[in-house]
N, C-alpha and C positions, 0 to 999 in steps of 0.2 A: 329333503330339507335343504334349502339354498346354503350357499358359504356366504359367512358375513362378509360383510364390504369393504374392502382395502379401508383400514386405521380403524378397525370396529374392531370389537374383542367378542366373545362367544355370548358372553351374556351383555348383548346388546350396547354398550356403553362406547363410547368415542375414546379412542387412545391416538396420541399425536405420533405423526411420523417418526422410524425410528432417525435419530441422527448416526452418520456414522463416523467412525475415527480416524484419523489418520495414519496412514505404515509407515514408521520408522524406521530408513535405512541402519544399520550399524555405526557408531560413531566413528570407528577403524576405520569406514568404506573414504570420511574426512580427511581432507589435511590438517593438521595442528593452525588454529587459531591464534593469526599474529597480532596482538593488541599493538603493537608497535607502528604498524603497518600504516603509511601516509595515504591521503587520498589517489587510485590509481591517476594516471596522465590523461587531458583533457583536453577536445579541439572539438573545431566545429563542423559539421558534415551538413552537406543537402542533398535532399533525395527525395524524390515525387515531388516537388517544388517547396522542399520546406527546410529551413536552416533548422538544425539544432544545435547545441555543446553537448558532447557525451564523453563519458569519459568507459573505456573499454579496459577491460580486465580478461588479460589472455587466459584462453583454455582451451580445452579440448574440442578440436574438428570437426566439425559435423553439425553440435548442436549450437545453438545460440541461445541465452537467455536475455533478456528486455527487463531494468528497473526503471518505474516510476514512481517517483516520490511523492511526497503529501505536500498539502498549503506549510509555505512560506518554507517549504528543504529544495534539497539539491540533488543530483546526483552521486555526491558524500557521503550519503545516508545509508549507501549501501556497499562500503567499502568491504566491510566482513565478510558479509554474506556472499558477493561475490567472490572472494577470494577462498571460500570455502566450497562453493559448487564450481569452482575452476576444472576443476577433472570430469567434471561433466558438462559444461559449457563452456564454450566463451562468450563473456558478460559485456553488456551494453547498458549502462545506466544513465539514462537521458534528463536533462533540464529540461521542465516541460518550457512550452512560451511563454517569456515575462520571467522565469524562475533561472537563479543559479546564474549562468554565463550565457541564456539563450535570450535572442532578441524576440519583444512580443510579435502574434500573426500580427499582419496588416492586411486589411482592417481590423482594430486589435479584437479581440474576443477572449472571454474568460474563460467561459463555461464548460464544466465538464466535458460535453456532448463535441463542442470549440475543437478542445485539445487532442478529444480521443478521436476526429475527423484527421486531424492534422497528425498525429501520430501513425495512423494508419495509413495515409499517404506516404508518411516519410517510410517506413516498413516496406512499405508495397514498390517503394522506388529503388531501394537496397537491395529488393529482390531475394533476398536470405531466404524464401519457404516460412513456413510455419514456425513460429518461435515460442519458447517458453516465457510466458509474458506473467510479471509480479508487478504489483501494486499496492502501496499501502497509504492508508487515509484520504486524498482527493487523489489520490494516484490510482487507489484503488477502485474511487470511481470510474474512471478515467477508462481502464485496463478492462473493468466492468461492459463499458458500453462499446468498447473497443470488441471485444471478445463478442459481443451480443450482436454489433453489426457487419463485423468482419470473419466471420470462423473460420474462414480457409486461412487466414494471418497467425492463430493460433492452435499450437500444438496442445499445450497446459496451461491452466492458471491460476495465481496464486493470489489472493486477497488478505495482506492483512490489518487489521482494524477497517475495513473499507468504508467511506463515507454513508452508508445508505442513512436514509431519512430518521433522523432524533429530534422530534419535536417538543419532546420536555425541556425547561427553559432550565439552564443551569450554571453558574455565574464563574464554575471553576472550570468550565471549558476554557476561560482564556487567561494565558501565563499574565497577562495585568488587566485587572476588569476597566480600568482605563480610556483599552482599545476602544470596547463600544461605544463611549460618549467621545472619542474622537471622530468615531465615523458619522455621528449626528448632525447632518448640515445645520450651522448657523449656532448649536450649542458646544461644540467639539474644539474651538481656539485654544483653551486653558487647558483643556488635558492632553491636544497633543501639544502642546508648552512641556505641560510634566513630564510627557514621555520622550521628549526630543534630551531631556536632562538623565534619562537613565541611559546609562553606560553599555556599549556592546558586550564586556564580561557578564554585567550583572543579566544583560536583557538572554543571553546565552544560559544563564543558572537560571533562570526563572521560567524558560523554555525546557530545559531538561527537566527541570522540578514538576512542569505541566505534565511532561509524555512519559518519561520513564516510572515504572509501578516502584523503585525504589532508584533515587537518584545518586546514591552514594557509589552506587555500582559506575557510574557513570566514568570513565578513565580520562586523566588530568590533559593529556594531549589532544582530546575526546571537545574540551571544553573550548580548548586554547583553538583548533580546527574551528569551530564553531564562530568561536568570537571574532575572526579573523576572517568569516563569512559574511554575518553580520557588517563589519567596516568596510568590504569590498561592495556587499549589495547597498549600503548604503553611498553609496557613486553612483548609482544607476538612475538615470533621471522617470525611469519608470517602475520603479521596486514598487513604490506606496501605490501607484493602480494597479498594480498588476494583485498585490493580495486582496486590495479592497474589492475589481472584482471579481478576482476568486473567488472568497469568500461567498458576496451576493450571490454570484454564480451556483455557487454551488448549493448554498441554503436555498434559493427559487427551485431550482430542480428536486427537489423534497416536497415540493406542495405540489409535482404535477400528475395530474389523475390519468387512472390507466396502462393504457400503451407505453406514455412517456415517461412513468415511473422508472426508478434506481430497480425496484422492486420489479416489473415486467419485464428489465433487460434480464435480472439473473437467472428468468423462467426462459428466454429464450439462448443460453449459452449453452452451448454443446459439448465444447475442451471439457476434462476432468478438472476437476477446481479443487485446489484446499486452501481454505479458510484458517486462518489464525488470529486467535484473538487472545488479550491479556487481560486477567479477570483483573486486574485493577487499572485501566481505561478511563481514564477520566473525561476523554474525548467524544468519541460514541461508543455509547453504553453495551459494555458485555451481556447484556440480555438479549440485546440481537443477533448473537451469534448462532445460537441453535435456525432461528427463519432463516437467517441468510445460507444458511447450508441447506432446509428443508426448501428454499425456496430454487434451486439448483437441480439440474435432473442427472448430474453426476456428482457431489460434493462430499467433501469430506471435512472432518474439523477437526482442530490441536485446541487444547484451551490450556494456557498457560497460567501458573499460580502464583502472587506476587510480583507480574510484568502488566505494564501500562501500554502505551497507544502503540509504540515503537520496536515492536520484538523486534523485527531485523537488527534492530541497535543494541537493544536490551540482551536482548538472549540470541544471538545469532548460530550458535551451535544448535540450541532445540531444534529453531527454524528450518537450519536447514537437514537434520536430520528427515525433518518431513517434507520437506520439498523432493530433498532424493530420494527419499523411499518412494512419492507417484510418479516421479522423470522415473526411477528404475522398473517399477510398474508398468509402466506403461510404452516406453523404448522392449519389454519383454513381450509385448502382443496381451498384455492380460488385463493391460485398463485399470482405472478405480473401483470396476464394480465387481472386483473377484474378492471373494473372502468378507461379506457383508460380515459387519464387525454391531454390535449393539450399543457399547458406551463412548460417550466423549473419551479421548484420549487425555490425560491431564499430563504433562510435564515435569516432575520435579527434579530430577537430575538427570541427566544424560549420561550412560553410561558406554564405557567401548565396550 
C-alpha cells in the first residue's frame, strides 16, 4: 500500500503544512533593556556606489546584523532591539533611500525591488560576508527580495509584520484616512490643507496609535523621539515623494503575477528565516502569517498576543529572545530545521 503524500493524512483528506515555532533563547542570555536609551549615533557611509545614513550599534566581532525599517521610519526604529542583540552583533540600522537622513537613488526609485538592488550593492561594497539581515513592514519587503536575490549576502533572516500582498481594502490601515484623498490627483488640495494643520506631536500619536497593538505601552521619550523626526523629515524637500512612492511602489508589486511576486521571492530564500507577527496588526493582516512561514523552505514563526505592526518597538525583549535563539542555532552548526517543533509559538511573557 503506497504512503500518503506529503500534507495528506491516512484517511485520504488534505491537512496544511505544519508551521513551526520559533527557539527561544533564555532571557538571561539578554542584556537588561534600556528604555531610556537615545537613538544610537548616525553618519553617512558609501559603499558599492550608494550613500546611506546608518546609524551603528556596537557589538560583538565577527557577526554583523542589518535593520531595515518600514514606510515612512528610520533607522530609530530599532534602537532596542539593537541594543539587545549587541552581544551577538554589531548592529547596522539603515535609512533606506528617501527615508530618515538618507538621500533618495538617482534616478529616484521607490520600489521595494529599487531599494533591496541598492541595499545589496551597498552590502556587497562593505564587504562584511554574510549578514543577519531584519526587516520589518516595507523593510521587510525589502530584506524579502534582498535575501531571495542575493543569498551569499545573507546569513539569517528575520521578517517582521513583512509587507507581503493584502488586497482587502481597509480604511484603518492609515493613522488619518485623509492621506488617501491627499494622494488623489486633482481632488486631494483640501485634505492635504487639513493634514498640513495637524501637529508633528499629534501626527506622532496617531502613528503609534496605528502600529502599536496597545499604544499606552508606548514610553513618553518614545513619543517626543518621534515628533522631533517628523519636524526634521519635514525639511526635506523630498520626504512627501519619497512615501508617496513608496507606498505606490510598494501596493503595485502586490498585483505582480508569478515570478515577480512578494510571494515567489519567499519560495526562493534559502537563509533560515523567522517570522514575527503581532496578532493585533492593523497593518497587514495576521492571517498571513502562517503562508508566509509555509511559503519559506526554512521558516519559523513567534506570534505575538496583544502587539500590533511594530514588535521590534512594541515588544523588543520577545523579539529578540527569538531572533537569538536561530543566530544561537544556527552559529551551532544545527540550523532551523533541528528540533521540528508542531505549534505557533505564542508569547506572553518572557521569562529569565
Amino acid at each position: 500500500m503506497p504512503e500518503p503524500a506529503a500534507g495528506s493524512a491516512s484517511d485520504g483528506a488534505v491537512r496544511p503544512p505544519v508551521t513551526r515555532s520559533a527557539v527561544l533563547a533564555p532571557r538571561q542570555t539578554l542584556p537588561p533593556l534600556d528604555l531610556a536609551r537615545r537613538p544610537w549615533p548616525g553618519r553617512e557611509i558609501t559603499a558599492g556606489g550608494v550613500t546611506l545614513h546608518v546609524r551603528e550599534t556596537p557589538g560583538a566581532a565577527g557577526a554583523r546584523a542589518v535593520y531595515v525599517h518600514g514606510l515612512s521610519g528610520s533607522a530609530t526604529n530599532w534602537t532596542d532591539l539593537a541594543g539587545l542583540l549587541a552581544p551577538r552583533a554589531h548592529g547596522v540600522a539603515v535609512d533606506l533611500p528617501g527615508f530618515g537622513l538618507s538621500r533618495p537613488l538617482e534616478p529616484r526609485r521607490w520600489t521595494p525591488a529599487a531599494n533591496a538592488d541598492a541595499l545589496a550593492a551597498f552590502l556587497r561594497g562593505a564587504g562584511d560576508g554574510p549578514v543577519h539581515l531584519l526587516g520589518n513592514s516595507l523593510g521587510g519587503a525589502v530584506a524579502l527580495l534582498l535575501a531571495a536575490r542575493h543569498p551569499d549576502l545573507v546569513r539569517t533572516l528575520t521578517l517582521i509584520s513583512p509587507a507581503v500582498p493584502d488586497l482587502r481594502p481597509d480604511p484603518r490601515r492609515m493613522s488619518d484616512p485623509r492621506i488617501v484623498l491627499a494622494l488623489v490627483p486633482g481632488l486631494g488640495r483640501r485634505a492635504r490643507r487639513a493634514l498640513a494643520r495637524v501637529g508633528p506631536r499629534e501626527r506622532a500619536e496617531q502613528v503609534v496609535a496605528l502600529c502599536f497593538g496597545d499604544p499606552s505601552v508606548a514610553p513618553e521619550h518614545r513619543l517626543v523621539e518621534a515628533t522631533e523626526e517628523i519636524v526634521a523629515r519635514g525639511r526635506l524637500e523630498w520626504a512627501g515623494e519619497a512615501f508617496t512612492g513608496a507606498t505606490f511602489g510598494m501596493i503595485a508589486g502586490w498585483f505582480r503575477p508569478g515570478a515577480a511576486s512578494l510571494w515567489s521571492a519567499l519560495r526562493a530564500v534559502t537563509a533560515p528565516t523567522l517570522v514575527v507577527w503581532g496578532d493585533r496588526d492593523r497593518l497587514v493582516a495576521p492571517r498571513h502569517a502562517a503562508r508566509t512561514v509555509r511559503s519559506l523552505r526554512d521558516g519559523r514563526l513567534l506570534m505575538l498576543p496583544g502587539v500590533g505592526h511594530v514588535a521590534q518597538i512594541e515588544a523588543p525583549e520577545a523579539v529578540a529572545c527569538a531572533v537569538a535563539g536561530m543566530w544561537d542555532a544556527v552559529e551551532a552548526g544545527h540550523g532551523s530545521r533541528d528540533g521540528k517543533m508542531d505549534a505557533v509559538t505564542r508569547v506572553d511573557n518572557v521569562e529569565s
